[in-house]
C-alpha positions, 0 to 999 in steps of 0.5 A: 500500500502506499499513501500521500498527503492527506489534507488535515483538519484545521482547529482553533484554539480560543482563549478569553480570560475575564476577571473570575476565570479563564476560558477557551474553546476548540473551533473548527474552520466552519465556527463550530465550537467543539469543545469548552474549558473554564478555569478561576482566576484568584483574586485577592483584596488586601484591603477594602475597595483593593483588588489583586491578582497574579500574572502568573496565576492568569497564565496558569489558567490559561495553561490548565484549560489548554491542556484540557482542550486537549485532553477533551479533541485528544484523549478520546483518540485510540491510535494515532496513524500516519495514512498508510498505516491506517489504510492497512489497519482499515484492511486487516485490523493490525495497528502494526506500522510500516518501519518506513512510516515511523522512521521517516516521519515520526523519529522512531529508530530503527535501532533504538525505537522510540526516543521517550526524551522527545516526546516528554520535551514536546509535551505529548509525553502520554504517547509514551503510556502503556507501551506506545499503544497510541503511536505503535509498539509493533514495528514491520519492514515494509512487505512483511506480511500483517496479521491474518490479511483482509478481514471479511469486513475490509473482503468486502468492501474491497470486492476482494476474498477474506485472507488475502495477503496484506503488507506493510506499507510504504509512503508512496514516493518510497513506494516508486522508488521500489518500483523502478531501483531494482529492475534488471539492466542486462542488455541495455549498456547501462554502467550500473550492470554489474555494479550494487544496487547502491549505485542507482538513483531513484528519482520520483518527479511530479509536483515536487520531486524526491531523490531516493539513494541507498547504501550499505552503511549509513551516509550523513549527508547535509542538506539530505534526509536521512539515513533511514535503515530499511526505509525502501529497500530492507537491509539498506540505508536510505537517503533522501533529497528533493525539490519542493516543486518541479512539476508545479513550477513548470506549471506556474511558469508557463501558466503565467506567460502571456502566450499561455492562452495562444499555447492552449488553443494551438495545442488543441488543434493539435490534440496535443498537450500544452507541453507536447506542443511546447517539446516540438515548438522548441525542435522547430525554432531550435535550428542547427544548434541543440534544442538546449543551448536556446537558453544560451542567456535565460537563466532560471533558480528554481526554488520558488517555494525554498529549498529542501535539498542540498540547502535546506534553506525555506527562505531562497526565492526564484530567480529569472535572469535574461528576460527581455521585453517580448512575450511571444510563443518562442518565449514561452517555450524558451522560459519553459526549457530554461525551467525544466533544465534549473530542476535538473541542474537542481537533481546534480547539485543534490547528486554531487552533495551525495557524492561528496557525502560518500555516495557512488551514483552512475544511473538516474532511475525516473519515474512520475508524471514528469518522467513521461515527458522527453525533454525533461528525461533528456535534460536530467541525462545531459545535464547530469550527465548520467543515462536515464533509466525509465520503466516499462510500467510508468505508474511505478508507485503501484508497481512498489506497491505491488511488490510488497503485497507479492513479497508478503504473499510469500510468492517471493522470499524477499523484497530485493528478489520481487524488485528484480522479478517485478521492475522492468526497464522501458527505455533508456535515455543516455546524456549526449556527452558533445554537449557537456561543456554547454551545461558544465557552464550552465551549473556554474551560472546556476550555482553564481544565483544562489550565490548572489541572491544570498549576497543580496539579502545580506546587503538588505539586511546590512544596518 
């Protein structure tokens, strides 16, 4: 199973302190008020028509009917799952969770287990009772099989038989990673024949993007998640980088040109998507030179919504560069090829801090929505200068998915064996090595952004 971001409900605390007693509610987004708490205030009158009170007796209030706020929209909650870990409580009535789910999001070790020290210095230390009942005393590797499988409940409502092998899940983009790190390779030329599995990087690209490496032994990287043992690939460490968005930014930037409503109407009378027609817009005004040395002067920084990796900076901002006053169609294309090649020069500038960290990477494994587009795949193989490996099933998060379930029906005797059966090499994508130089100079003019913008903020905030 794999599960993605669920929206969460949104609560409001309202705390009104009068002159008896303290008061708060919890209301929800629509006004509802769900719950109430009162707490008195003391008052003192050292002598007639004299009245006292504590400052500090006032923010007491305040903190005994928070907590009993809490206490009311909190201790009626018998377990406390993140999605995929319901999902598969939903299907098998197992309140074990995914080893991926717990250390990837919740700071459970996969050595130590649950850190009691962090939740008692957040406040949440009833998390800690009775054997971590609430958050997950039993902790499965991904693909271990749950309890009895589908309940005749869950057979039910799935249209499925009862017994059915049910596994333990994965958060989805790990889920796409196991779906595409493990295929086997022989026949098509790649470096990686014949190299660990260790050498891959699996690369999950749709609204936003995660880069998935694994090693033997732990690699701390900065600016990097991880390392996570056992996360995606059992017995391995996982590291994980990524662009907060890619596909989103490549909507916003064509989306918000001036040419955009021209685009739609001519890509329908093609019956093309909008970026379909922009990948052959560009081969036609592209001339004798390669498609990518077009944005020979436009320059873009990616991080319109901050960076997660390698800077780990939520402050950087995006940048254009080489704008000019026109804003026909070959603008908008170009714009639109200067975007796709900043979050691939975003993927090499968090390979090379994974290299740098220890980490041997000679393959880019993709997968997601903008995997199915060519010159996104193309420009990750140049500009990393890696071939690209793509799957022969393009929803590859089901695929990992389905891995687990296969491992967990017993019909596999382990994950790494189901990868190896189950992933499948669709085509390969090598970088054209002639054109190197062009986007070596491209990295160093990305890399000159950050930089100046970094000195720019430094001079605004000179005093």
């Amino acid at each position: 199973m794999s599960g993605g971001e669920q929206k969460p409900e949104r609560y409001y605390v309202g705390v009104d302190v009068g002159t008896g007693s303290v008061r708060a509610a919890l209301v929800d987004q629509s006004g509802v008020l769900l719950a109430f708490a009162d707490q008195p205030i003391k008052k003192w009158e050292p002598q007639f028509n004299h009245h006292e009170q504590s400052s500090e007796d006032i923010w007491a209030a305040c903190c005994v009917v928070t907590k009993n706020l809490r206490e009311t929209c909190w201790d009626k909650a018998g377990h406390f799952f993140d999605l995929p870990d319901f999902l598969s409580w939903k299907a098998t009535g197992v309140t074990a969770r995914s080893l991926c789910s717990l250390v990837c999001k919740w700071t459970y070790s996969a050595e130590r287990g649950w850190d009691d020290s962090f939740w008692k210095m957040i406040g949440l230390e009833d998390f800690v009772a009775d054997n971590y009942s609430k958050i997950g005393n039993q902790v499965l590797p991904p693909g271990a099989s749950l309890g009895n499988g589908l309940t005749p409940e869950a057979a039910r409502d799935l249209g499925l038989l009862p017994g059915i092998a049910v596994a333990a899940s994965l958060i989805d983009a790990h889920a796409g990673g196991l779906g595409v790190i493990g295929a086997d390779v022989k026949g098509h030329g790649l470096v990686c024949e014949g190299q660990p599995v260790t050498s891959r990087l699996a690369v999950i690209c749709g609204t936003s993007s995660c880069h998935m490496g694994i090693s033997k032994d732990p690699i701390f990287v900065p600016g990097v998640w991880g390392p996570y043992f056992s996360a995606m690939v059992p017995g391995f460490w996982l590291n994980e980088g990524g662009q907060s968005i890619t596909g989103k930014l490549i909507d916003h930037m064509v989306e918000g040109h001036a040419a955009f409503p021209e685009l739609q109407v001519k890509a329908t009378a093609r019956c093309q998507s909008v970026y379909a027609y922009l990948n052959s817009h560009l081969d036609l005004i592209k001339k004798a030179q390669p498609v990518g040395f077009l944005t020979v002067d436009l320059h873009v920084w990616p991080d319109f919504h901050g960076n997660r990796s390698p800077l780990a900076d939520l402050t950087l901002k995006g940048m254009v560069t080489g704008l000019k006053l026109s804003q026909d169609l070959d603008d908008l294309a170009i714009l639109y090829l200067a975007t796709v090649q900043a979050i691939a020069l975003g993927t090499r500038f968090i390979i090379e801090a994974m290299e740098a960290a220890g980490h041997s990477i000679s393959t880019l494994f993709l997968c997601g929505g903008l995997s199915k587009n060519p010159l996104f795949v193309q420009m990750h193989a140049d500009i990393t200068g890696m071939p690209v490996v793509l799957s022969q099933e393009v929803e590859s998060v089901l695929v990992g998915a389905a891995i687990l379930g296969a491992c967990a029906s017993g019909d596999f005797a382990s994950v790494q064996e189901a990868m190896a059966k189950m992933s499948k090499v669709g085509k390969v994508v090598f970088p054209r090595l002639q054109d190197k130089r062009y986007y070596d100079k491209k990295y160093q003019v990305f890399l000159k952004l950050v930089e100046h913008q970094k000195e720019y903020l430094a001079i605004m905030n000179d005093n």
